[in-house]
N, C-alpha and C positions, 0 to 999 in steps of 0.2 A: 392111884393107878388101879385100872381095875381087869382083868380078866374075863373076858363075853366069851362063852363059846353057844353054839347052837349047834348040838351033839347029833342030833338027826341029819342034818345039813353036813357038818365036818365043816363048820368055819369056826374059826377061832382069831379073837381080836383083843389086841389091849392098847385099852383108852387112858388116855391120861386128860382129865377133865381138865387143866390148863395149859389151854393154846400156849402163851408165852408169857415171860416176865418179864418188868424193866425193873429192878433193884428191888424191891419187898413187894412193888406192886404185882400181881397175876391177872393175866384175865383169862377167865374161862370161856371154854367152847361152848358153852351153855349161853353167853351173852353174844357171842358172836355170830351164831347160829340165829338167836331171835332176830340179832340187826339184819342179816342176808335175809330170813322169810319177810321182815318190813321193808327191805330195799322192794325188794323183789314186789308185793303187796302195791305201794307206793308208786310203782314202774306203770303196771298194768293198771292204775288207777286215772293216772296223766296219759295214757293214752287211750281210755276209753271213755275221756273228756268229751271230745268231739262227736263221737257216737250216742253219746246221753242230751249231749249240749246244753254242757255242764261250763262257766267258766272255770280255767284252770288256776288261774290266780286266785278266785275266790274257793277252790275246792284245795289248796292249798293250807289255806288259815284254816281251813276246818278240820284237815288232817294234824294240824301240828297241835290243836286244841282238844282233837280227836287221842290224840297218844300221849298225851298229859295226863287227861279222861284216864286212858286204859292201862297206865301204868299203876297210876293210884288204885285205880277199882282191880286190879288185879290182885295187886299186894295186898289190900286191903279184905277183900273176900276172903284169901288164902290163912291170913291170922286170923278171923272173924272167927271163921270155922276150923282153926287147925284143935286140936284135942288136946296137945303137948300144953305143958306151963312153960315154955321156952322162950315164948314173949314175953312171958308176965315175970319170969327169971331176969331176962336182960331184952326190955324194950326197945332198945336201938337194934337189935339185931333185927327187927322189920324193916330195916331199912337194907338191908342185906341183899338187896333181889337179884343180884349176882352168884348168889351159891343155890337159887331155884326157891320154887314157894310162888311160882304166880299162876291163881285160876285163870284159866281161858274165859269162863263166863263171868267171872268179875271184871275180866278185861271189857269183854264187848259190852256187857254194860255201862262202863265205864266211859268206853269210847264211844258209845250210842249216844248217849246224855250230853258230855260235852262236844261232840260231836254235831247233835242235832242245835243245839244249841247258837255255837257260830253259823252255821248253814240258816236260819234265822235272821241272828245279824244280819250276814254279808248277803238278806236276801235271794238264795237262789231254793229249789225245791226239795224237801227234808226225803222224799218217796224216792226221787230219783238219786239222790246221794247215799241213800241207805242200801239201794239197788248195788253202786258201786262196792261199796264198803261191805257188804257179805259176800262180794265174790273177792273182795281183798284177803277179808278175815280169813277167808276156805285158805287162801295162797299161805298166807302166814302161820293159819295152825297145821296144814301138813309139813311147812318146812319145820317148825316151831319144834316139834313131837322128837324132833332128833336130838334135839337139847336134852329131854328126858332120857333118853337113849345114854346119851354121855354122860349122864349124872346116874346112871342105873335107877331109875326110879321111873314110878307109873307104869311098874308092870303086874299079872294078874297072879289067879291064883293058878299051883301045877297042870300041867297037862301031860299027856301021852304024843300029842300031834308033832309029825316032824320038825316042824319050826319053833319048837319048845328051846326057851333060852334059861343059862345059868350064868353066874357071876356072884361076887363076894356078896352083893346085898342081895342077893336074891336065897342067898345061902341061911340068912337070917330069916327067913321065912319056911324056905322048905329048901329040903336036900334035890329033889328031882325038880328038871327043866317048868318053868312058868310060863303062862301066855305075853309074850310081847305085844301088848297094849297098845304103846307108842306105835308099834307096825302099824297096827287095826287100823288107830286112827286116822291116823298118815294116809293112808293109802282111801279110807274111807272118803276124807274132805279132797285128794286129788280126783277122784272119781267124782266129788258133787260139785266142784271146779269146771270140770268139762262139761259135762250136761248144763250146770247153769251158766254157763258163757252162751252156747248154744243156743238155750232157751233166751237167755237176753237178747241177743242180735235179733232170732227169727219169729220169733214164740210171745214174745212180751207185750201184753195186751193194758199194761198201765203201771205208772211211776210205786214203786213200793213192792209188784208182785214177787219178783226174784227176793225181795229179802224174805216176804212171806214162808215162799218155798224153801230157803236157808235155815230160817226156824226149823223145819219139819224136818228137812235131811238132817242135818247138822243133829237136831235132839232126836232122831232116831235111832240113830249111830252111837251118840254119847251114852243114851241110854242103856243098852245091850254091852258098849265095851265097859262104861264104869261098872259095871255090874261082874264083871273080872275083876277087877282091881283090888288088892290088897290095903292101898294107900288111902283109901277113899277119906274122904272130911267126911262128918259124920253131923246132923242136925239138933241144937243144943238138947232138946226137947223130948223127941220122937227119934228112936235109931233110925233114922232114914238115911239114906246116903244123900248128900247135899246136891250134886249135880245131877243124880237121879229124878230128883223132885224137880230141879230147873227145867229140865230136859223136858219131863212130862209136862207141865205147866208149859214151853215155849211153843212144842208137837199141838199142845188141843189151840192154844191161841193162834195158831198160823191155818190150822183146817179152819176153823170159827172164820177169821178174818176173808181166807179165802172164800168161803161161801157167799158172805156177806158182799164179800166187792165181785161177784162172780159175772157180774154185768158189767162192769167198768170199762171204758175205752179210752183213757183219756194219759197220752204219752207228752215226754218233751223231747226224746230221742228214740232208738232205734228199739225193735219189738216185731212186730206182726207188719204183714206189707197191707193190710186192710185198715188197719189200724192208725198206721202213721198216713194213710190217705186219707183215713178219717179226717184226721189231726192237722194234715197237709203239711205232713215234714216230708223234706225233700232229703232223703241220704245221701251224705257227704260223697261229690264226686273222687273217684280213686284218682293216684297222684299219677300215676302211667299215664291217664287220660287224659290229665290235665296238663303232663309236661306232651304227651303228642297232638294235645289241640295246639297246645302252645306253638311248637313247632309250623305247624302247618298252615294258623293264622300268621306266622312271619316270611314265609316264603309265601305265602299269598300276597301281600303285603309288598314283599319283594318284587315279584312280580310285575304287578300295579305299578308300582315306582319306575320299573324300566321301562314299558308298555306305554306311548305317548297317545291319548284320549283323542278325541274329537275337540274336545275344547284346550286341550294344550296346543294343537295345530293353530288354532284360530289367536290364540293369545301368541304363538310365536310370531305371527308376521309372515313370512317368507312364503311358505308352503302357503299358505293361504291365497297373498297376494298371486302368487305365480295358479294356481288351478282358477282362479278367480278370472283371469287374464285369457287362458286358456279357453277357460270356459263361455268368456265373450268373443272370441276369435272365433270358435266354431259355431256359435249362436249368429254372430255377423254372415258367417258363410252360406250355413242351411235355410236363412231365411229368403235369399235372392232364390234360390232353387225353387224354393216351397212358392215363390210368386211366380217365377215361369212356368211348375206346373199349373198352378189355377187360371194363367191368362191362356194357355193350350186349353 
């Protein structure tokens, strides 16, 4: 149980990091929290299928092979570089990723690789799935950062600024309020959320550039907040902070990449309206549209069906027969006329 307050603010909160229990079992708010940013992730993934024109069946086995990927490379980063001998004490407690320990960038590495992988397999394009999947990750590590939140961990070092947080663990650090990190971040990838939705639909000038740009935002961000952090993984070799070096390494490969493809045009779904005319994708007609074509191709339709043609007369017989009839009775008539005038 833990004690949050943010004394600047005057909120005050206490967390109990296990949602519920069935008999010895717990499960923590920390796993529940991750599954709801994957739901959620996951959600907007399947439905900005049709907009990439991405199959969804096949962008399915890539997610499921995808979060395979990103559980292991998460866990796996996190002991790599954790500093404690708490692995090397009792090894099976890696297996624990329930009570926290997973890097986000060992995640997306993880799920990048086998990720792109299936996407391979099952045939469909590695640029346009990777597009999807950085605007998923953005959904999942701002929901993700609240798990931190409830475990008290991943926050920086003290501050003075009103949003200054305290709590038992943060107490093992320093007596006065610390930066909430988890906020930063949170808040940092729901802003590069929006913008790169945005830029996907209208902006998007070829398969791969959104993740490009994910790179840069994303490690722009991480870079300045890990740089708060008290918690940091630290690089076996050189005191560097581990995610500080990712971060920087991902930021120069996404400017590099982008310059290089700075001419590219070349989409399989939605982007620039110049572009997808290049390409001659046609964007998906909205469903209003198509339930009120629908509609009005059926009482058209309707219509027609009651409305008797010119050749439904002649196939019925009667009407036909009878003007036909008609028609030779007055023709009999005006011709004797039309010869009295000409013998006058």
């Amino acid at each position: 149980m833990y004690h949050v307050q943010f004394p600047g603010l005057g909120f005050h909160f206490t967390i109990n990091p296990i949602a519920f229990s069935i008999g010895s079992f717990s499960v923590r708010w920390y796993g529940v929290i991750i599954a709801v940013g994957f739901l959620l992730a996951f959600s907007y993934a399947m439905a900005s299928c049709k907009k990439f024109n991405i199959d969804q069946d096949k962008l399915i086995d890539v997610v499921i092979l995808g979060i395979i990927g990103g559980i292991i490379g998460a866990r796996a980063y996190y002991v790599i570089f954790d500093t404690s001998d708490q692995y090397l004490r009792n090894p099976v407690s890696a297996l624990y990723i329930w009570e926290g320990g997973l890097a986000i960038y060992g995640g997306i590495i993880g799920g990048m690789l086998c990720g792109a992988l299936m996407a391979k397999l099952r045939k469909i394009s590695i640029p346009a799935v990777l597009d999807i999947a950085s605007l998923g990750f953005l959904i999942g590590q701002a929901i993700g950062r609240w798990g931190n939140f409830v475990n008290q961990e991943a926050f920086g070092v003290e501050t003075k600024l009103p949003w200054g947080m305290v709590s038992e663990r943060t107490y093992a650090v320093t007596n006065n309020p610390v930066h909430p990190c988890f906020l930063y971040e949170s808040l940092w990838c729901i802003l590069g959320f929006v913008l790169l939705h945005i830029f996907s639909r209208k902006l998007r000038k070829y398969d791969g550039q959104v993740f490009l740009l994910y790179l840069i935002w994303y490690g722009v961000g991480r870079f300045f907040i890990e740089g708060l952090r008290t918690d940091s993984l630290i690089t076996p070799v050189v005191p560097l902070r581990v995610s500080q070096v990712v971060a920087a390494v991902t930021v120069l490969a996404g400017v590099v990449l982008l310059i290089i493809f700075r001419n590219r045009t070349s989409l399989l779904g939605c982007g620039s309206a110049k572009v997808m005319e290049l390409n001659a994708i046609v964007d998906e007609v909205p469903a209003e549209c198509m339930e009120s074509g629908a509609d009005e191709l059926a009482e058209k339709d309707t219509e027609d069906a009651e409305t008797p043609s010119d050749s439904d007369e002649s196939v019925g017989g009667e009407p036909f027969a009878e003007e036909t009839a008609e028609g030779s009775d007055n023709e009999g008539k005006e011709a004797p006329e039309a010869s009295e005038t000409n013998t006058k």
